[in-house]
N, CA, C and O atoms as CSV, one atom per row, in Angstrom:
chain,resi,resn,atom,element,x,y,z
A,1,UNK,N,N,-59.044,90.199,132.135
A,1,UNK,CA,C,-58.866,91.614,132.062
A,1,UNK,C,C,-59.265,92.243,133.390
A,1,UNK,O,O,-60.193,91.920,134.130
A,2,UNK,N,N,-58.442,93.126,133.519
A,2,UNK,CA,C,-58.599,93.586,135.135
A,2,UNK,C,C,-59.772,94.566,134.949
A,2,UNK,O,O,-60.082,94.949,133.821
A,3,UNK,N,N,-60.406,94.961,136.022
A,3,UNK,CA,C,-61.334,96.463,135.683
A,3,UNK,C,C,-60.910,97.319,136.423
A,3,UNK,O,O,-60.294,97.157,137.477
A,4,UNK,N,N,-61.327,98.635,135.729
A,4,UNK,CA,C,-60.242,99.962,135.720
A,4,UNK,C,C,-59.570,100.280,134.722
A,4,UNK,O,O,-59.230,101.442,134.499
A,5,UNK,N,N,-59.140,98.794,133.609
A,5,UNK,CA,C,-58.481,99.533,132.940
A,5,UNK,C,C,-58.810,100.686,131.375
A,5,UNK,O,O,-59.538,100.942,130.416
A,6,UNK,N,N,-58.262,100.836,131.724
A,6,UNK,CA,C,-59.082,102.424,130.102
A,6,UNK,C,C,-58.695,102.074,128.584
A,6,UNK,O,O,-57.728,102.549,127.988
A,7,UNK,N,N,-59.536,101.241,128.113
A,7,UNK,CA,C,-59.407,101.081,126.551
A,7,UNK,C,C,-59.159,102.409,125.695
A,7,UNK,O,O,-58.995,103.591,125.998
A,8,UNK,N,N,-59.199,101.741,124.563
A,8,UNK,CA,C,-59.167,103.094,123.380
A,8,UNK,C,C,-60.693,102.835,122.648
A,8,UNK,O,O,-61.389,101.864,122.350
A,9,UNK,N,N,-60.774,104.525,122.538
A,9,UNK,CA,C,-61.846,104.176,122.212
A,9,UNK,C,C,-62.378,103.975,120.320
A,9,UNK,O,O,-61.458,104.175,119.527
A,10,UNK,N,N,-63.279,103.736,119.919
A,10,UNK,CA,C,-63.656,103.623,118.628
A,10,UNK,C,C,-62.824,104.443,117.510
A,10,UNK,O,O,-62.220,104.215,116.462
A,11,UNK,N,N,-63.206,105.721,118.495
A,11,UNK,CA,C,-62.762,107.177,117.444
A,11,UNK,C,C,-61.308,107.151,117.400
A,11,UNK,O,O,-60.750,107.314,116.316
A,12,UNK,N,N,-60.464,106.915,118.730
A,12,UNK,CA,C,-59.294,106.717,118.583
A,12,UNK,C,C,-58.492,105.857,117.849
A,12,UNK,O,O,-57.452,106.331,117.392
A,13,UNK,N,N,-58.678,105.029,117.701
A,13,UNK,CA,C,-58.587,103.568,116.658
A,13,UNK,C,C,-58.705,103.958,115.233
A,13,UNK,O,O,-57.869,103.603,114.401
A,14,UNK,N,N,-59.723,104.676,114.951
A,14,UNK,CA,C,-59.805,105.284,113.657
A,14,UNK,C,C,-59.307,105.979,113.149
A,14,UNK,O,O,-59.236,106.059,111.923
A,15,UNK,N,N,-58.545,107.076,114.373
A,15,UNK,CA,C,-57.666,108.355,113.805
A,15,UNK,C,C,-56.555,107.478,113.665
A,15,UNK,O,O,-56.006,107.588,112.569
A,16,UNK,N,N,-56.016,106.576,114.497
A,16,UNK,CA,C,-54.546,106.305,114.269
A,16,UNK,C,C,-54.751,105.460,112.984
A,16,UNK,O,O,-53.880,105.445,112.114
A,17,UNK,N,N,-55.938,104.738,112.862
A,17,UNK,CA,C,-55.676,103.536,111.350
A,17,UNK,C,C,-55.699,104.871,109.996
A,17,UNK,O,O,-54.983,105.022,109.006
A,18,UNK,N,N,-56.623,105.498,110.425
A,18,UNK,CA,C,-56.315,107.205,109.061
A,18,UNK,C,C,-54.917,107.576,108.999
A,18,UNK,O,O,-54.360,107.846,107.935
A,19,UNK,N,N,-54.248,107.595,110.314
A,19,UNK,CA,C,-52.868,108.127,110.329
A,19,UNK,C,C,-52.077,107.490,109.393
A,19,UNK,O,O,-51.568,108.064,108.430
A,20,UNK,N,N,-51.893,105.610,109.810
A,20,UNK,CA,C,-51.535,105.163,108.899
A,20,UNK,C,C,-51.491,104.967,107.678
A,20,UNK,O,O,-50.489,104.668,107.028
A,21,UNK,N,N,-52.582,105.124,107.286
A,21,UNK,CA,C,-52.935,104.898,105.801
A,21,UNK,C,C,-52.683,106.005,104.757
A,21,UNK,O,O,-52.672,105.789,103.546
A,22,UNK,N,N,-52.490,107.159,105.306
A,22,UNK,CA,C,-52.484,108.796,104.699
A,22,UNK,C,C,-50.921,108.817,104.688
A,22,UNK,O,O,-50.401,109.325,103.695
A,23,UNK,N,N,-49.870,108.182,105.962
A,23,UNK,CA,C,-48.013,108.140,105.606
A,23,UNK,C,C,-48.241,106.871,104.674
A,23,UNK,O,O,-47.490,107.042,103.714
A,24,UNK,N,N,-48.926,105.687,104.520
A,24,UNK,CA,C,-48.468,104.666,103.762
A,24,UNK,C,C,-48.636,105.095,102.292
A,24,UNK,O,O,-47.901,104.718,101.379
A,25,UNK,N,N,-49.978,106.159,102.134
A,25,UNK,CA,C,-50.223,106.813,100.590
A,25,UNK,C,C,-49.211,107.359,100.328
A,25,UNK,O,O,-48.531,106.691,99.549
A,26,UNK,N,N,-48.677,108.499,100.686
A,26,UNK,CA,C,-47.595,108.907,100.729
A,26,UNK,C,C,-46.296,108.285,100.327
A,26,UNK,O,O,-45.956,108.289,99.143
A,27,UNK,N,N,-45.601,107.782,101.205
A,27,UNK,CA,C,-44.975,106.723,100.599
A,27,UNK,C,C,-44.891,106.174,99.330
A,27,UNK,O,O,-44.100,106.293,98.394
A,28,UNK,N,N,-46.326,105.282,99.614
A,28,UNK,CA,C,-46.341,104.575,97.769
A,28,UNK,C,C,-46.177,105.790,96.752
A,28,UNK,O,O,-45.420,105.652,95.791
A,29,UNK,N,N,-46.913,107.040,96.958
A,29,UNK,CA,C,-46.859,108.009,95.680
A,29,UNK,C,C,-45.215,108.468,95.406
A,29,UNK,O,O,-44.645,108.705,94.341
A,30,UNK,N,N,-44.671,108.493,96.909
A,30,UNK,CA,C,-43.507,108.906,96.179
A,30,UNK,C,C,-42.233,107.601,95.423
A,30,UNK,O,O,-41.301,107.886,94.672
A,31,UNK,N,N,-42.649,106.051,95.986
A,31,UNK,CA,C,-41.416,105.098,95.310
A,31,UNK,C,C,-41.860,105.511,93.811
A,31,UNK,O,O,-41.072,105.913,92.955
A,32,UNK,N,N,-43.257,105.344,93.638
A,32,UNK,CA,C,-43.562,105.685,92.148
A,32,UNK,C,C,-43.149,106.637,91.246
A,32,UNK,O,O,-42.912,106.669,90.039
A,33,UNK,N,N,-43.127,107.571,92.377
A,33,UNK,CA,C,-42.343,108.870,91.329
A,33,UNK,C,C,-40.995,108.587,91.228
A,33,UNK,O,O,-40.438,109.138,90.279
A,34,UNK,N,N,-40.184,107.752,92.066
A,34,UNK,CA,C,-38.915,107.623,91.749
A,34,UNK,C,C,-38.566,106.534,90.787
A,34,UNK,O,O,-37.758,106.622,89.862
A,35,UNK,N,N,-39.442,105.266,91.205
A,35,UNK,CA,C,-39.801,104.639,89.693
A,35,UNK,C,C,-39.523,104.961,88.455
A,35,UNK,O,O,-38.828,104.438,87.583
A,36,UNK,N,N,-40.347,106.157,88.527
A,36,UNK,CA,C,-40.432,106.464,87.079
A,36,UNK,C,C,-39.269,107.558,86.471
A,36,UNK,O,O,-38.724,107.507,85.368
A,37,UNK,N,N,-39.049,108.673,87.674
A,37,UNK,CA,C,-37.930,109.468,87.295
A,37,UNK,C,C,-36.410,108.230,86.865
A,37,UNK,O,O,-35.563,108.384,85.985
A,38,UNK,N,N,-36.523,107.294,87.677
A,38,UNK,CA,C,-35.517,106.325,87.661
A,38,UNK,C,C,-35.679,105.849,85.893
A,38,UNK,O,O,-34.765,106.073,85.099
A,39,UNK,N,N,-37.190,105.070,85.421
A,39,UNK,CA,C,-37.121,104.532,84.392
A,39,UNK,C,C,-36.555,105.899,82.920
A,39,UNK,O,O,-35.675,105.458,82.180
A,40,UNK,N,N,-36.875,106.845,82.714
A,40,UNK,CA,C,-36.619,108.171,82.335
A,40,UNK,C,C,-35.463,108.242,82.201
A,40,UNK,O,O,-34.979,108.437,81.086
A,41,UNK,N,N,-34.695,108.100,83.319
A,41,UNK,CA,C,-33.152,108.054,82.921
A,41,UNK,C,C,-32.720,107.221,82.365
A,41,UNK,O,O,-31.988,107.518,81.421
A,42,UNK,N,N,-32.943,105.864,82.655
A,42,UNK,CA,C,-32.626,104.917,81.426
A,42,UNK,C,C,-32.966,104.775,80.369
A,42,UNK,O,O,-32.311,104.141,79.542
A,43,UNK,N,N,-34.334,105.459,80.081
A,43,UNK,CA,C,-34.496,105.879,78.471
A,43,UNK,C,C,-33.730,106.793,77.868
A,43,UNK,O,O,-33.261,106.443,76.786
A,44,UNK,N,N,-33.433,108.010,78.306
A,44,UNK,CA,C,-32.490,109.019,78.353
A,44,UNK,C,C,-30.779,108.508,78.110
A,44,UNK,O,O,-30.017,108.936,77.243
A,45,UNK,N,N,-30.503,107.535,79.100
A,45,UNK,CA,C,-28.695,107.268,78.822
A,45,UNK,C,C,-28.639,106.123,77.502
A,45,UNK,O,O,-27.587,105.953,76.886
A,46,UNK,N,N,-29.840,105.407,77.175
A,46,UNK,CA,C,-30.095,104.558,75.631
A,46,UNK,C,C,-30.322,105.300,74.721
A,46,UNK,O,O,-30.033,104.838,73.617
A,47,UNK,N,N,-30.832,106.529,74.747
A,47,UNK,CA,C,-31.243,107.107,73.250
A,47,UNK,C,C,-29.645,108.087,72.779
A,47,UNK,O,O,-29.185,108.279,71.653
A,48,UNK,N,N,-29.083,108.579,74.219
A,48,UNK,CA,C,-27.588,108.896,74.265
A,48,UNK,C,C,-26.732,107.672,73.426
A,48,UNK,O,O,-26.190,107.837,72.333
A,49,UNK,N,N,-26.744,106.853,73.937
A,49,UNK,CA,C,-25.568,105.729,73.603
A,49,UNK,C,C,-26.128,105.173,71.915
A,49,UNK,O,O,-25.271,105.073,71.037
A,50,UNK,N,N,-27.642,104.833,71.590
A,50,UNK,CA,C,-27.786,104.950,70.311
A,50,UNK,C,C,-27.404,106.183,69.607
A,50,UNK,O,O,-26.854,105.963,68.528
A,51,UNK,N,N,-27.550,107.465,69.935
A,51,UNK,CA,C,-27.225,108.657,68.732
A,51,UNK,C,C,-25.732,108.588,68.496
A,51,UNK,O,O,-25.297,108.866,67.379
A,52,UNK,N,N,-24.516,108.058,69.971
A,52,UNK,CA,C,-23.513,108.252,69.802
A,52,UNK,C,C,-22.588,106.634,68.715
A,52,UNK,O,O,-21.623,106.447,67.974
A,53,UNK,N,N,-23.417,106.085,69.164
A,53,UNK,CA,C,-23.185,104.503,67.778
A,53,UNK,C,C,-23.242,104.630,66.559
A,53,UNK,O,O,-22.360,104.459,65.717
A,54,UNK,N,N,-24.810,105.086,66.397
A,54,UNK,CA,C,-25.147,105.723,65.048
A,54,UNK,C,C,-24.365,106.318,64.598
A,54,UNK,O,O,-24.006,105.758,63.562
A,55,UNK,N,N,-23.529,107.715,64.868
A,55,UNK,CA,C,-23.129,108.296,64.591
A,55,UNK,C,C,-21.484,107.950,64.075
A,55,UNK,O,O,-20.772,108.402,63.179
A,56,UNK,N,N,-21.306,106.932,65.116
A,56,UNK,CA,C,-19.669,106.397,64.706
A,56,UNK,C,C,-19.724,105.832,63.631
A,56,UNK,O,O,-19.020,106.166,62.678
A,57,UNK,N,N,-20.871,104.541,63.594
A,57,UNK,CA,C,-21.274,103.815,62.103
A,57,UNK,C,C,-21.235,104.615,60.770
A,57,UNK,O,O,-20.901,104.318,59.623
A,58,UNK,N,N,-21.720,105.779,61.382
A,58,UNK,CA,C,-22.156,106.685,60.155
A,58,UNK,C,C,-20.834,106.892,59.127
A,58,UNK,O,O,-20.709,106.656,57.925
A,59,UNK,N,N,-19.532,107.655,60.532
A,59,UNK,CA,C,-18.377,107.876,60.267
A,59,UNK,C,C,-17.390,106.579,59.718
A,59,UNK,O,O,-16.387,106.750,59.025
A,60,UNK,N,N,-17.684,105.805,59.988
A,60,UNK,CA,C,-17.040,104.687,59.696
A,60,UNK,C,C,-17.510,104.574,58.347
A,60,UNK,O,O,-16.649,104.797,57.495
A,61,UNK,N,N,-18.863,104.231,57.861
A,61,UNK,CA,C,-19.104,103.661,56.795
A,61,UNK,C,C,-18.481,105.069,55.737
A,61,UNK,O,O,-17.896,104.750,54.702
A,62,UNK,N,N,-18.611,106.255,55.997
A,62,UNK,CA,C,-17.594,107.018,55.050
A,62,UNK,C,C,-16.613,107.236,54.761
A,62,UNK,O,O,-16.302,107.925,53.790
A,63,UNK,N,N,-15.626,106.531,55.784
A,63,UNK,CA,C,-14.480,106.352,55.399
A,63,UNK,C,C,-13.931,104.981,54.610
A,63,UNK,O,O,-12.798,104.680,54.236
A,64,UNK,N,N,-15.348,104.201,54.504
A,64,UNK,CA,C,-14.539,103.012,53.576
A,64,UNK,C,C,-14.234,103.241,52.193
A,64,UNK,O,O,-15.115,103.525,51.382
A,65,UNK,N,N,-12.640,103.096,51.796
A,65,UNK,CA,C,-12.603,103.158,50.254
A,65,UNK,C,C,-13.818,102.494,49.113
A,65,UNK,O,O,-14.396,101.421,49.287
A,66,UNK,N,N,-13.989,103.265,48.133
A,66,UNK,CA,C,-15.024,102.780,47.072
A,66,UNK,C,C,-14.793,101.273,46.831
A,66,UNK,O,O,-15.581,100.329,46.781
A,67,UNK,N,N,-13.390,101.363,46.691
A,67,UNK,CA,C,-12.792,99.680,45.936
A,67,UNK,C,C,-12.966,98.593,46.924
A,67,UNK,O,O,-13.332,97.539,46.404
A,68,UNK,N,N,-12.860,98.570,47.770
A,68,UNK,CA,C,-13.375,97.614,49.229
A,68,UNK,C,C,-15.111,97.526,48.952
A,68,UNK,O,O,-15.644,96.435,48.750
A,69,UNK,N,N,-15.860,98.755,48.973
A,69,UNK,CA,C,-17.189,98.540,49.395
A,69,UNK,C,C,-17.816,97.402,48.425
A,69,UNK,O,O,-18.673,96.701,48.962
A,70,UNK,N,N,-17.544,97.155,47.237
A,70,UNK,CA,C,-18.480,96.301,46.642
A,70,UNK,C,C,-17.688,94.729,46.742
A,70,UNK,O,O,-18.082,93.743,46.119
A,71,UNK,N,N,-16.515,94.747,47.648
A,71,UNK,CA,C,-15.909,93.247,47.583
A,71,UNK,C,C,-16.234,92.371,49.154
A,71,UNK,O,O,-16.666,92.915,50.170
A,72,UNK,N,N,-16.038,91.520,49.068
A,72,UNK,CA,C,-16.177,90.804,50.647
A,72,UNK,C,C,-14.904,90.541,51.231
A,72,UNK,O,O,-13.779,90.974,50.979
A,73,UNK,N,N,-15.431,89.567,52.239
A,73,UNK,CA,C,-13.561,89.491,53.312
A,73,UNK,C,C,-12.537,88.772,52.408
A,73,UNK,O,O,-11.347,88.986,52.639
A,74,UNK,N,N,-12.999,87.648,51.049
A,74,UNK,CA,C,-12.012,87.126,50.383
A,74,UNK,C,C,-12.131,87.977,49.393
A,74,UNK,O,O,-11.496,87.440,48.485
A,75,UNK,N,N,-12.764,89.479,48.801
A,75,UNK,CA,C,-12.089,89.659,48.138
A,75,UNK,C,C,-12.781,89.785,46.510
A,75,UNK,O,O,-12.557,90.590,45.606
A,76,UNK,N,N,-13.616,88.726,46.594
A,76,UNK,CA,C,-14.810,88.535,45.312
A,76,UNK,C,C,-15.439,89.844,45.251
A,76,UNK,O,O,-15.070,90.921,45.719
A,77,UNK,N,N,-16.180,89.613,44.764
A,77,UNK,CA,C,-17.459,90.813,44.419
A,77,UNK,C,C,-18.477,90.224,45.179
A,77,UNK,O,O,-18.850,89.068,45.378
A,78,UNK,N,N,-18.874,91.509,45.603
A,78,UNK,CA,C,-20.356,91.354,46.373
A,78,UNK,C,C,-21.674,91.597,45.268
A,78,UNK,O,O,-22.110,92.734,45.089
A,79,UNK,N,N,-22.282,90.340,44.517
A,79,UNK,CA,C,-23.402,90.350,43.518
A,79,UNK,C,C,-23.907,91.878,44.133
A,79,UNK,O,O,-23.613,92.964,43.633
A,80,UNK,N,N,-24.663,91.678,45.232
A,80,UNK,CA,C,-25.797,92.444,45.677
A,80,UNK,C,C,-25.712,93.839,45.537
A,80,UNK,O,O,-26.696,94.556,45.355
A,81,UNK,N,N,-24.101,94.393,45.649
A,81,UNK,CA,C,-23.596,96.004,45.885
A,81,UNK,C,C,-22.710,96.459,45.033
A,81,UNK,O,O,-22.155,97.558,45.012
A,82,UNK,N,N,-22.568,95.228,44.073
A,82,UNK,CA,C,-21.720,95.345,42.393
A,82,UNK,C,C,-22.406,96.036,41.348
A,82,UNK,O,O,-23.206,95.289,40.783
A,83,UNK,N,N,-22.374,97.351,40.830
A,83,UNK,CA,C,-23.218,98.137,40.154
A,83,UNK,C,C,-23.384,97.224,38.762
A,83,UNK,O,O,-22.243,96.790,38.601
A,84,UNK,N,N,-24.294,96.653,37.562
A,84,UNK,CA,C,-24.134,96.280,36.521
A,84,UNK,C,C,-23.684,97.081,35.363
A,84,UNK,O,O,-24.411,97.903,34.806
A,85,UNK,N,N,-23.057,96.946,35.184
A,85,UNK,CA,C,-22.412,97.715,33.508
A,85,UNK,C,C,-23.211,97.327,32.451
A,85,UNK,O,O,-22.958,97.715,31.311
């Protein structure tokens, strides 16, 4: 090391490692908030796409004729949904 030359000193070293650390907080606080605004929406476009399923099922199952509902794909009786007389 040559002499003459002018280090940094203690205090200086410290402000710039504060500098860093105060944009890196930053930073992290905000991926997090997008994180989460991010996870939010995908709870949001699932509870959409369940109400709009539900809702078709719903429509569907009222339009099945009475005489179908208690038979199966061949046609028998379904024990389980066959009212007893």
């Amino acid at each position: 090391m040559q002499t003459g030359q002018k280090q940094f000193s203690i205090i200086e070293r410290f402000v710039v490692v504060a500098i860093i650390l105060l944009v890196g907080a930053m930073v992290i606080q905000n991926v997090l908030h997008s994180v989460k605004v991010s996870e939010e929406r995908s709870v949001n476009h699932a509870a959409v796409d369940y109400a709009a399923v539900k809702s078709m099922y719903a429509e569907q199952r009222q339009t099945v004729p009475p005489n179908i509902a208690g038979a199966n794909a061949t046609g028998a009786a379904n024990i389980r949904n066959t009212p007893i007389h």
